[in-house]
C-alpha positions, 0 to 999 in steps of 0.5 A: 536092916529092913529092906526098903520098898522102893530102893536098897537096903543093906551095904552097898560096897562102893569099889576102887577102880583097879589101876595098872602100875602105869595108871591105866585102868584094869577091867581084868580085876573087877571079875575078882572084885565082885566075887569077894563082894558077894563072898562077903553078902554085900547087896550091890555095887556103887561104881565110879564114884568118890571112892572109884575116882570117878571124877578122874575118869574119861567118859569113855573109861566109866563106860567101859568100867559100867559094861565090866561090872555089869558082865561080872555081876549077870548071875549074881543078885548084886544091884549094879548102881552107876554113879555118872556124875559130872561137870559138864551136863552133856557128858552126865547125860551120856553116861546115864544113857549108857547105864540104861543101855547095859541094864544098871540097876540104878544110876546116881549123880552128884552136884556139879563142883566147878559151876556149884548150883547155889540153890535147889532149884538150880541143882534141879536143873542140873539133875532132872535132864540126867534123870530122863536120860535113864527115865527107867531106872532108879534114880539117886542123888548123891549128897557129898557136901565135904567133896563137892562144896554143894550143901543144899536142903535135901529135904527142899531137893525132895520136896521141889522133885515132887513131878519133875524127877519121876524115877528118884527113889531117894538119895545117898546121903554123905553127910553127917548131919544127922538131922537133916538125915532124919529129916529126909527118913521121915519125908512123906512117911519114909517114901524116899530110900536114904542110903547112908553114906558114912561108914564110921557113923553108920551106928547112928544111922540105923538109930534114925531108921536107916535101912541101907547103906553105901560105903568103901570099907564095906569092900573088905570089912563087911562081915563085921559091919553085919555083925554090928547090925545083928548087935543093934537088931538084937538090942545089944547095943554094947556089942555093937558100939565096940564094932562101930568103934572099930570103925571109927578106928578103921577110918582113922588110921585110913585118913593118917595115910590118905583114904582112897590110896590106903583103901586100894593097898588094903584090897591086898588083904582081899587077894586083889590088886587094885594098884595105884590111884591117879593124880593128884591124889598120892600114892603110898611108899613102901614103908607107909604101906608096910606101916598101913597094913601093919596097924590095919591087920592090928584091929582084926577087921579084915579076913586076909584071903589068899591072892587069886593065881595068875 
């Protein structure tokens, strides 16, 4: 991957907000969940969404979740990117002037779900006055269509920002239509940095040009994930479609027993505890996560790191 002029490129994790046993969130964890990261030469962290269960969040937890990472990545070259989505246009707001007042890297924020905008315009409306609220920041639209039920040309949301959002630097694009995708790529001759953000189908996206990336098994598969682009940048594109199958296999097993609770057990392998996910997402059994990290260990993804003491 090449490194995009006005944005990020490289993987991107994006991490799992630790939990304690009671639900509570665990900032204690979040110090040892940067260090793997940069252990394992991901470029920047994308806290509070999808996969951090943002959206489960109080305002008030994602802020102080913000000033965590921000604390743990100070004397690292990790980009902190904050998600700080929302409903309610008010609480995005405030959550994107926090991440300005802690000195984020980036902010980013998906469509509102409940009261879903049906047009680019009303999506504007929406994004513009969040954007100005980090006015000194990169800004990102996250494009997550299956999960927010919003999908909207992102190639019309480009073209209708033009002066109306200032600081966007592009978007973080989960979906897989690759042809809007390619579409977003070639906009005003590349001008817009487009993160990819579907790990299994990541392959194809640096077909189309994508130079980085944001997903969650860049948490604890990375290194693989780099030896599949060294494998297309090389030109040896079998090396790399049996890597991207690996993945595809990943996610597989992932979806079978819930993704975002799977993720946060497979952490373990990482020595980090990220314990429970909250309602009304469902936790793991004992036997499913013994049968997870089972199938899991099988594909040899996964460098298992010794537990850090306590």
């Amino acid at each position: 991957m090449k490194n995009h002029p006005n944005g990020l490129s490289g993987l991107v994790a994006a991490p799992f907000t630790a939990m304690h046993a009671d639900g509570r969130i665990n900032l204690s964890a979040i110090e040892l969940q940067a260090a793997r990261l940069v252990a394992d030469g991901v470029t920047g962290a994308f806290i509070c969404g999808s996969t951090g269960e943002g959206l489960s969040l109080s305002t008030q937890e994602r802020q102080q979740i913000a000033q965590a990472w921000r604390d743990a990545l100070k004397n690292t070259a990790l980009q902190l990117v904050v998600h700080v989505g929302h409903n309610s246009l008010e609480e995005a707001k405030q959550l994107a002037a926090h991440a300005q007042r802690i000195q984020a890297d980036a902010v980013s924020v998906i469509a509102p779900s409940y009261y879903k905008p049906a047009t680019v315009a009303e999506l504007l409306d929406f994004c513009v006055p969040v954007a100005k609220e980090c006015a000194s920041l990169p800004f990102y639209f996250y494009h997550i269509p299956p999960l927010t039920g919003v999908n909207l040309s992102m190639l019309e949301f480009l073209r209708q920002a033009e002066g109306r959002i200032p600081n966007l630097v592009g978007i973080k694009f989960s979906s897989t239509d690759l042809m809007a995708l390619q579409e977003c790529l070639d906009f005003e001759g590349g001008r817009f940095n487009i993160l990819f953000g579907c790990d299994e189908m990541l392959l194809g996206a640096l077909a189309l040009g994508v130079t980085g990336a944001v997903g969650s098994t860049y948490n604890y598969c990375a290194p693989m994930y780099y030896e599949m682009i060294k494998a297309f940048r090389a030109g040896q594109l079998d090396t790399a479609r049996a890597l991207q199958l690996k993945s595809v296999k990943l996610v597989e097993v992932l979806v079978v027993f819930g993704v975002l609770p799977s993720g946060k057990a497979l952490m373990s392998l990482k020595g980090v505890d990220c314990g429970p996910v909250r309602a009304p997402l469902r936790n793991l059994t004992a036997e499913q996560r013994s049968r997870l990290l089972h199938q899991v260990k099988s594909l040899n993804l996964i460098a298992p790191v010794q537990a850090a003491a306590h």
